[in-house]
C-alpha positions as CSV (number, residue, x, y, z in Angstrom):
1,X,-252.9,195.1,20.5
2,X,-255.8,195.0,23.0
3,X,-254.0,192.7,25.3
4,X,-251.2,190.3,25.5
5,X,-250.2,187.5,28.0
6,X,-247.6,185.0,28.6
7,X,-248.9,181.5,30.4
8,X,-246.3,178.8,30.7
9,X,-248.2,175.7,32.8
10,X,-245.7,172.6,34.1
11,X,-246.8,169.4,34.8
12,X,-244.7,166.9,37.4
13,X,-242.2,169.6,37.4
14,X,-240.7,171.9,39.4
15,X,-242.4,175.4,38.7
16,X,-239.3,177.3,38.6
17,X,-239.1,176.0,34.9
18,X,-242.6,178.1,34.2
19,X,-240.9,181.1,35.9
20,X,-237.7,180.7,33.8
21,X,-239.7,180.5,30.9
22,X,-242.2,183.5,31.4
23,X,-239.2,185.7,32.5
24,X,-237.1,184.8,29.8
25,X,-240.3,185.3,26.8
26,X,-241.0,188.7,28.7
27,X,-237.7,190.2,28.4
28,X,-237.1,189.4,25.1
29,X,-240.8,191.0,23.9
30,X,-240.2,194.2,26.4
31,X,-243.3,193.1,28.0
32,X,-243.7,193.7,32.3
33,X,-244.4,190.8,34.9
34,X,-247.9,191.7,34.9
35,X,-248.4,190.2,31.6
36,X,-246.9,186.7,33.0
37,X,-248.5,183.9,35.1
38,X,-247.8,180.1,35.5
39,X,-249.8,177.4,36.4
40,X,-248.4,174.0,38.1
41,X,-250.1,170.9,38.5
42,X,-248.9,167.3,39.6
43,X,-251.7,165.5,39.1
44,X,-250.9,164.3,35.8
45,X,-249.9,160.8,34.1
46,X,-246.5,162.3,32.8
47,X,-244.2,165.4,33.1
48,X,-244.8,168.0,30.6
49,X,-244.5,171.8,29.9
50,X,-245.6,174.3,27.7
51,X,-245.1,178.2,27.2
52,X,-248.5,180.2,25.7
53,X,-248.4,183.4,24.3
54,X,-251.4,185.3,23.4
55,X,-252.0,188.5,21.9
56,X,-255.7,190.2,21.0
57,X,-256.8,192.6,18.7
58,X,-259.9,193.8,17.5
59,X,-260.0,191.5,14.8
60,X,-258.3,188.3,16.1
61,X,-256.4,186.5,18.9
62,X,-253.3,185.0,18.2
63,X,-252.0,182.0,20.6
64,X,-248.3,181.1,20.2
65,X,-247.3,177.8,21.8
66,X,-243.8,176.4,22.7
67,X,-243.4,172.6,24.0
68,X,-240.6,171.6,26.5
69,X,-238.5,168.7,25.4
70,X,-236.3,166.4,27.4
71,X,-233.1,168.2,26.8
72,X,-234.1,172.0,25.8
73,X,-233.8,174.5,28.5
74,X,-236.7,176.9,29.7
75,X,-234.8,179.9,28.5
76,X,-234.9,178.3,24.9
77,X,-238.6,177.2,24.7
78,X,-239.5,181.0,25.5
79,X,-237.1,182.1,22.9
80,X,-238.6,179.9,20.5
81,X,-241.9,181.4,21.2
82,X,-240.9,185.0,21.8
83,X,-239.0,184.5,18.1
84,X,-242.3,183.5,16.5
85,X,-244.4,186.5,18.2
86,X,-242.5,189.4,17.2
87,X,-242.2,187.9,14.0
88,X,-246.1,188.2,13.8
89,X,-246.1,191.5,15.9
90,X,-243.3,193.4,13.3
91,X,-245.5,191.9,9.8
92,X,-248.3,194.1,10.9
93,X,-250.6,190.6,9.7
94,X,-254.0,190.0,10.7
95,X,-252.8,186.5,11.1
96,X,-249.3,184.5,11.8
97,X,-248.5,181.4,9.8
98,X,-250.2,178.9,11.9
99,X,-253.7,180.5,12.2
100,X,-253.2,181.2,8.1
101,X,-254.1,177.9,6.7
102,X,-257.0,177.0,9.4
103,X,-258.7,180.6,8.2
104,X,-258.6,179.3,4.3
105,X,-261.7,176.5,4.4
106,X,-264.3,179.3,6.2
107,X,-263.2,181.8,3.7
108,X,-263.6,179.2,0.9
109,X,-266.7,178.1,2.2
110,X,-267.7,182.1,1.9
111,X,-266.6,181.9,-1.6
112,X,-264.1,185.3,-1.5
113,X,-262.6,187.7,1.1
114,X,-258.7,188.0,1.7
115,X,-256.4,188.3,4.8
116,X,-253.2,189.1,5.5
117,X,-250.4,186.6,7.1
118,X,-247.1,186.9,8.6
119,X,-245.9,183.9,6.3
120,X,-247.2,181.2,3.8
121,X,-246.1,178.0,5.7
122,X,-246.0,174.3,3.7
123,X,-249.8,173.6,5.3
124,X,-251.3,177.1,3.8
125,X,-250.3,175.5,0.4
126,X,-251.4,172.3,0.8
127,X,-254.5,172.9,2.4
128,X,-255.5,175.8,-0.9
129,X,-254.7,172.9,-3.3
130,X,-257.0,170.7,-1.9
131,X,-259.9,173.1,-1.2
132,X,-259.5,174.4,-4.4
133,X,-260.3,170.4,-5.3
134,X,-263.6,170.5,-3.6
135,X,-264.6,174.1,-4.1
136,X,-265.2,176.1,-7.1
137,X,-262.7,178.5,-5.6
138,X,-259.1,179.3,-6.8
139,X,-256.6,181.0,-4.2
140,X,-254.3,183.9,-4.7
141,X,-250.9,184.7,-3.0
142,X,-249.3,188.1,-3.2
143,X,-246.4,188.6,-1.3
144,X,-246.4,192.6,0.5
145,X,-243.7,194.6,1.8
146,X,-244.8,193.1,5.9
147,X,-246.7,190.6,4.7
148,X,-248.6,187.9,2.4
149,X,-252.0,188.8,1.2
150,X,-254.1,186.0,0.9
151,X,-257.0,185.9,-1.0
152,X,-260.6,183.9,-1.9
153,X,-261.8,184.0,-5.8
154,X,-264.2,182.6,-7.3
């Protein structure tokens, strides 16, 4: 990991909810305050928050986004995201679930190549079976011991 940072940015609300949710999202990753900063703002036409959590590599940079709701504390839209990064930091994957299925159509497009992924989500599936529609391209999913390898074949 080349680098790693946790933003959360509030809108119309009091910032102590961005420092609640950096705090919380940097204990449970182990991570120090000086991978944490927020970002307030009230000029906006509704309230609104929202926890980011990136990590970069060599190869790729990960973003990891959790959304407040009405109702769902600080602590518990950090742990949400927190959850979802160390799930992608302990697969050893080039890429988590959500990146996945947006990398398929450029390697399709390539016509092979493979990756790695933390997990095959629903929209990894769906989005092979309808590339594989358009493209002269079939997709392969093999299951690791960290990870899913998927891969492009003609």
């Amino acid at each position: 990991m080349l680098s790693r940072q946790i933003l959360a940015l509030v809108a119309s609300l009091p910032k102590h909810i961005a420092q609640r949710e950096c705090e919380t999202a940097a204990r449970l990753l182990d991570w120090g305050p000086e991978t944490h900063g927020t970002f307030q703002t009230r000029d906006s036409p509704g309230p609104g928050n929202v926890l980011m959590i990136h990590i970069g590599s060599e190869q790729v940079t990960e973003v990891f986004t959790a959304f407040g709701e009405l109702g769902i504390s600080a602590e518990m839209v950090a742990s949400t995201a927190a959850k979802e990064v160390q799930k992608y930091l302990d697969s050893q994957a080039v890429a988590a679930e959500h990146l996945a299925d947006q990398m398929l159509l450029p390697m399709a497009l390539a016509g092979a190549g493979s990756f790695t992924s933390s997990e095959v989500n629903s929209h990894a599936v769906a989005n092979m079976e309808t590339i594989a529609k358009f493209l002269p391209v079939r997709f392969e999913v093999q299951p690791e011991e960290h990870f899913t390898r998927i891969s492009v074949l003609t």
